[in-house]
C-alpha positions in Angstrom: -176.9 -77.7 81.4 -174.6 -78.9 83.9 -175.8 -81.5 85.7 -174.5 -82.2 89.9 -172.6 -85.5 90.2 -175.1 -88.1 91.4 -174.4 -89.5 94.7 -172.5 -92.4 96.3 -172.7 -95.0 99.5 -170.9 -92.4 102.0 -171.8 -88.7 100.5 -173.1 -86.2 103.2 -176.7 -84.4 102.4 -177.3 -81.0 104.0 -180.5 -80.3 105.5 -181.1 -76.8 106.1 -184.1 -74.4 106.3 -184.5 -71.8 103.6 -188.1 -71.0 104.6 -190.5 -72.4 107.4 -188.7 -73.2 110.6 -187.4 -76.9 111.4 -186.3 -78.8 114.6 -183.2 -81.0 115.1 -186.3 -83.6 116.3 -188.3 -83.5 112.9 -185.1 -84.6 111.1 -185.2 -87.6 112.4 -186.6 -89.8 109.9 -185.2 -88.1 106.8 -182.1 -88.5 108.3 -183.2 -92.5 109.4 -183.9 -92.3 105.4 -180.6 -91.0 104.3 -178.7 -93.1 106.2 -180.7 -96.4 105.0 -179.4 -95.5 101.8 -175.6 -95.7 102.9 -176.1 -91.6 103.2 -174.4 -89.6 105.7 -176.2 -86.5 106.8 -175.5 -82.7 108.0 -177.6 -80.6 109.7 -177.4 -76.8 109.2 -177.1 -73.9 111.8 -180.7 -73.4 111.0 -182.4 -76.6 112.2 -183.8 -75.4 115.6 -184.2 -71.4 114.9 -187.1 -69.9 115.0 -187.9 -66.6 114.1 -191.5 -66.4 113.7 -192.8 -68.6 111.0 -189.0 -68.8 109.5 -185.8 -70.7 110.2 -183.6 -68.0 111.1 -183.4 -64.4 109.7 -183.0 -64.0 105.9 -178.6 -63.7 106.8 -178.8 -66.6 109.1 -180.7 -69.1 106.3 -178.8 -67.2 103.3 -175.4 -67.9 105.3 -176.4 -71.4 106.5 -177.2 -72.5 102.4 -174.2 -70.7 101.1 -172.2 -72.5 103.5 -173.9 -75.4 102.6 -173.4 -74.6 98.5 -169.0 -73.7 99.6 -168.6 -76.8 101.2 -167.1 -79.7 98.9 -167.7 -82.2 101.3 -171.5 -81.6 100.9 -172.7 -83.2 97.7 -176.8 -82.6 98.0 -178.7 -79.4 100.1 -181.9 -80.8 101.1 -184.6 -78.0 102.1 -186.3 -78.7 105.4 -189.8 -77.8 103.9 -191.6 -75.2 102.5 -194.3 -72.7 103.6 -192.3 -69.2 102.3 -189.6 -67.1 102.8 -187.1 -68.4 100.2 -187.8 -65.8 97.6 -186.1 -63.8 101.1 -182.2 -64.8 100.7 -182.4 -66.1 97.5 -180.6 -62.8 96.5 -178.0 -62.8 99.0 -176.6 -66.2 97.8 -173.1 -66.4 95.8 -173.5 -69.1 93.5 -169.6 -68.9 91.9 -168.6 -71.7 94.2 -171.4 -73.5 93.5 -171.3 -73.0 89.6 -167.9 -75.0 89.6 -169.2 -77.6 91.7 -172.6 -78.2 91.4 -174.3 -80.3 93.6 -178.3 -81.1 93.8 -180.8 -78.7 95.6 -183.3 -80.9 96.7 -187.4 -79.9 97.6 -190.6 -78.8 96.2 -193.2 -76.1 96.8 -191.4 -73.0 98.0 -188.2 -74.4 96.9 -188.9 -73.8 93.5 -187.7 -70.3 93.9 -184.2 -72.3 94.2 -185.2 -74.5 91.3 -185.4 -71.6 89.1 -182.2 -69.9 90.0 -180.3 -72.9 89.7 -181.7 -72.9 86.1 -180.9 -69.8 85.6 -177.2 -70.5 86.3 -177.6 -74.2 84.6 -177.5 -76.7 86.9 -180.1 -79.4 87.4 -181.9 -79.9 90.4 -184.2 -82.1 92.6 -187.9 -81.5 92.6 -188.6 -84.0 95.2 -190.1 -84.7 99.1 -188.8 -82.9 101.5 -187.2 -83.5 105.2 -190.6 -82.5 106.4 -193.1 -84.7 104.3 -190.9 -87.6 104.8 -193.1 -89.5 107.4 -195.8 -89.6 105.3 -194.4 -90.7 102.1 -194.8 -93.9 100.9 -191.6 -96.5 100.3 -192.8 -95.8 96.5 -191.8 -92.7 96.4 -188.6 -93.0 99.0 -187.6 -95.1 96.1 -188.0 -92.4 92.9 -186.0 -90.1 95.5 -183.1 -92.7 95.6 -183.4 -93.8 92.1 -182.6 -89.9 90.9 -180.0 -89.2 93.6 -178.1 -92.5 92.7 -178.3 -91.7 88.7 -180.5 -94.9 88.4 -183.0 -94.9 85.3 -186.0 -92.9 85.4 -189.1 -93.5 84.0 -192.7 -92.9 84.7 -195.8 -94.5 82.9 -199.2 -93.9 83.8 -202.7 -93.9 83.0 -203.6 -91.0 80.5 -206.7 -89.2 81.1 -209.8 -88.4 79.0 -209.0 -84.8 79.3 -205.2 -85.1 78.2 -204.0 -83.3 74.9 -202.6 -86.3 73.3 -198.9 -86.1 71.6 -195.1 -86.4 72.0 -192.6 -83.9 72.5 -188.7 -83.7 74.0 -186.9 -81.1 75.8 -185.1 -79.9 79.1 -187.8 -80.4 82.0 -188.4 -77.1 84.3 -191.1 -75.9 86.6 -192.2 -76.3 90.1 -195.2 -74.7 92.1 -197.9 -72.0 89.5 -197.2 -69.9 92.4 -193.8 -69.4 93.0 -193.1 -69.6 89.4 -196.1 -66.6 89.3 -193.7 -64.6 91.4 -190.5 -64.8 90.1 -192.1 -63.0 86.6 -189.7 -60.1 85.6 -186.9 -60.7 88.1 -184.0 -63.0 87.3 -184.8 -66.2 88.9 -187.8 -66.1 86.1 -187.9 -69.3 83.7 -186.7 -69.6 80.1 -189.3 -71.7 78.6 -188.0 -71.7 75.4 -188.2 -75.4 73.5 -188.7 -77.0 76.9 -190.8 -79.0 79.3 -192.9 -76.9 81.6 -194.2 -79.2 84.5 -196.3 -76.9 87.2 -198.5 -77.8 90.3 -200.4 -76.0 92.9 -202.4 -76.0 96.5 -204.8 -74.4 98.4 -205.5 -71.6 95.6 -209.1 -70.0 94.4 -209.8 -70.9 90.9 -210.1 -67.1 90.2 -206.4 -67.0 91.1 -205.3 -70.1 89.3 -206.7 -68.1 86.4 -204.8 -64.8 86.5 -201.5 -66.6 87.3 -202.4 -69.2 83.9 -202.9 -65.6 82.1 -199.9 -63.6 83.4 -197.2 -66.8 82.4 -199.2 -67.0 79.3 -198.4 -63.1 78.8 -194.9 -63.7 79.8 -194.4 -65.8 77.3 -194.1 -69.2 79.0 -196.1 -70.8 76.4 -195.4 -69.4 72.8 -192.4 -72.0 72.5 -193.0 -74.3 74.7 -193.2 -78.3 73.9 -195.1 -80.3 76.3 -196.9 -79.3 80.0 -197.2 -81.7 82.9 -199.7 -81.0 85.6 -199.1 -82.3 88.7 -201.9 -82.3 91.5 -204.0 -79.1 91.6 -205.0 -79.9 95.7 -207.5 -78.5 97.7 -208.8 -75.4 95.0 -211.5 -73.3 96.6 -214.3 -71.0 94.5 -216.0 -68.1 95.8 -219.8 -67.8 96.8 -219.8 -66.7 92.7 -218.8 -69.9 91.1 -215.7 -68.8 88.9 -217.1 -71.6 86.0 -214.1 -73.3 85.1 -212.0 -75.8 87.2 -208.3 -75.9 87.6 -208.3 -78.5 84.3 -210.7 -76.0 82.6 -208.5 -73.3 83.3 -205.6 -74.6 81.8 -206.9 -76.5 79.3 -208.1 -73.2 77.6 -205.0 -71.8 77.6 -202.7 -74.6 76.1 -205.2 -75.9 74.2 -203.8 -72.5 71.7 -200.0 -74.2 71.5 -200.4 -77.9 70.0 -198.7 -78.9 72.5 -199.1 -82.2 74.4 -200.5 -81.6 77.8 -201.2 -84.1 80.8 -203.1 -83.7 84.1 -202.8 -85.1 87.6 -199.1 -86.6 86.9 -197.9 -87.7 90.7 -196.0 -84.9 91.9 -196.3 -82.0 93.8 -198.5 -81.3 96.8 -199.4 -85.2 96.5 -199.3 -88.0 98.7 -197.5 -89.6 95.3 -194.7 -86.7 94.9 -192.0 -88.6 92.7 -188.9 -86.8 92.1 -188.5 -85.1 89.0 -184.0 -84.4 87.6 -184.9 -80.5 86.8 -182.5 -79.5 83.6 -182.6 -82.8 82.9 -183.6 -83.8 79.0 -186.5 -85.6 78.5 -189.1 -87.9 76.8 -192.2 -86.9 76.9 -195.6 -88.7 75.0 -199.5 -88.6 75.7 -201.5 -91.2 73.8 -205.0 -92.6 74.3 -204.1 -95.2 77.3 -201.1 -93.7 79.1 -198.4 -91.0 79.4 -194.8 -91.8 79.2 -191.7 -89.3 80.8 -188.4 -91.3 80.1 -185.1 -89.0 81.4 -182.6 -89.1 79.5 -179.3 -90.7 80.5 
C-alpha cells in the first residue's frame, strides 16, 4: 500500500466537485480552515457549475479531478461534498500519474466510490469532513482532520457498547458508506476484504434495505476473511408501515455474529456530527473489550 506524503505548512489542497454542485461562496470556511493550518488552497473549474443537481458534466468534473490528480503542485484533492454522481467519472479518470505520485483524496459518503478505487490501485486515502460539512463541525474533529493530514499519531478510544462483539484484531482499514460500497459489487472499484478492516456507515436508508445490502456483501464475500468491523453512525433509518423486526444493529449483528470477528457499533464517523478522519490503507490496531474500543494507526 502506498501511502500519499503527508502534508506540510505551505502545501496547496484542491477542492473540487466530483458529485453535488458547490459555490466559490460555500468554500469559504474550509478554505478559512486550510489556511489556519498554514494550508494553501486551490479551487477547481468546478466550484460554481451547476448542471442540475451536479458540479459540471461527468467530462467537466472527470477533467477538473484529473487535473487535480496531474498536477505535482497539488498534494491533497478535497471533494466538495457528496449527494451522487461520482460513480459518473470515476471511469474516465487516468490514475498513472497519480500512481507515481500519490497524494490524499479526501471526503466521505459518495466519495467512497474514490476511496475504493484508490484501493484498488493502492494508495491510502482520507475518509474525512468535507468542504461542505465544514461549518458545522466541531474544532474536535477539525483537529483528527489535521492530525491525519500532518502524519501526527492517531488513536481513538471510546466507550464500548453492550451490544459490541468483544476482541482484537489487525489489518489494513477500508470501507466507507454500506451504500456506495453496495454498488460498486462486481465492477472494479469493488473492495478486497481479504485479512482486513471493514469500517461501513450509512443514512437515510429503510431497514429492509440495510438488510439486502448486509446480505449481498455477505454473498460477495466481504466477510469470509475479514478481521474486525467498525460501524459508524447508522442515521436517520426508516421502517415501513410493516415493521421489518430487526434494527440496523440487529441487522448486522446477525450477520457477523457467523465470523468471530470483533465487531463495534456507533464508532464517530460517518454521517455524524462526530466524523473523525479515518488514513484508508492504512494498517491498524483494532480491540473491543468490556469497557472501551481501541483503533491505534500504525505509524
Amino acid at each position: 500500500m502506498k501511502i500519499p506524503p503527508y502534508l506540510k505548512k505551505g502545501d496547496t489542497v484542491a477542492i473540487v466537485c466530483t458529485a453535488r454542485k458547490f459555490f466559490p461562496e460555500d468554500a469559504i470556511p474550509a478554505k478559512e480552515l486550510l489556511e489556519s493550518w498554514g494550508l494553501k488552497t486551490k479551487l477547481g473549474t468546478t466550484i460554481g457549475l451547476d448542471s442540475c443537481q451536479l458540479g459540471g458534466t461527468d467530462l467537466e468534473r472527470a477533467a477538473d479531478f484529473q487535473n487535480m490528480m496531474d498536477d505535482e503542485n497539488i498534494k491533497a484533492i478535497w471533494c466538495a461534498r457528496g449527494g451522487y454522481g461520482t460513480v459518473r467519472m470515476v471511469d474516465l479518470l487516468d490514475f498513472t500519474k497519480f500512481n507515481k505520485n500519490p497524494k490524499w483524496i479526501m471526503g466521505f459518503s459518495d466519495v467512497t466510490v474514490l476511496h475504493s478505487q484508490a484501493n484498488a490501485e493502492r494508495v491510502a486515502s482520507m475518509h474525512c469532513i468535507m468542504p461542505f460539512t465544514v461549518p458545522k463541525a466541531s474544532d474536535e474533529v477539525k483537529e483528527t482532520l489535521r492530525k491525519a493530514l500532518f502524519g501526527e499519531k492517531m488513536e481513538y478510544i471510546i466507550p464500548s457498547k453492550p451490544y459490541d462483539i468483544q476482541g482484537k484484531a489487525s489489518g489494513e482499514l477500508v470501507g466507507g458508506n454500506l451504500s456506495i460500497l453496495y454498488s460498486l459489487l462486481g465492477s472494479k472499484s469493488s473492495l478486497d476484504t481479504k485479512n482486513k478492516i471493514l469500517f461501513i456507515e450509512d443514512l437515510d436508508e429503510y431497514l429492509y434495505h440495510i438488510d439486502r445490502m448486509m446480505q449481498n456483501v455477505k454473498r460477495n464475500g466481504y466477510f469470509e476473511n475479514l478481521k474486525g468491523l467498525i460501524v459508524g453512525g447508522m442515521t436517520d433509518m426508516h421502517d415501513n408501515e410493516i415493521p421489518f423486526g430487526q434494527n440496523a444493529v440487529q441487522i448486522i449483528t446477525a450477520i457477523a455474529k457467523e465470523y468471530n470477528i470483533p465487531v463495534c457499533f456507533d464508532f464517530p464517523a460517518g454521517h455524524v456530527k462526530d466524523n473523525r478522519a479515518l488514513q484508508l490503507g492504512k494498517q491498524v490496531d483494532f480491540e473491543v473489550n468490556e469497557k472501551e474500543v481501541f483503533l491505534k494507526f500504525k505509524e
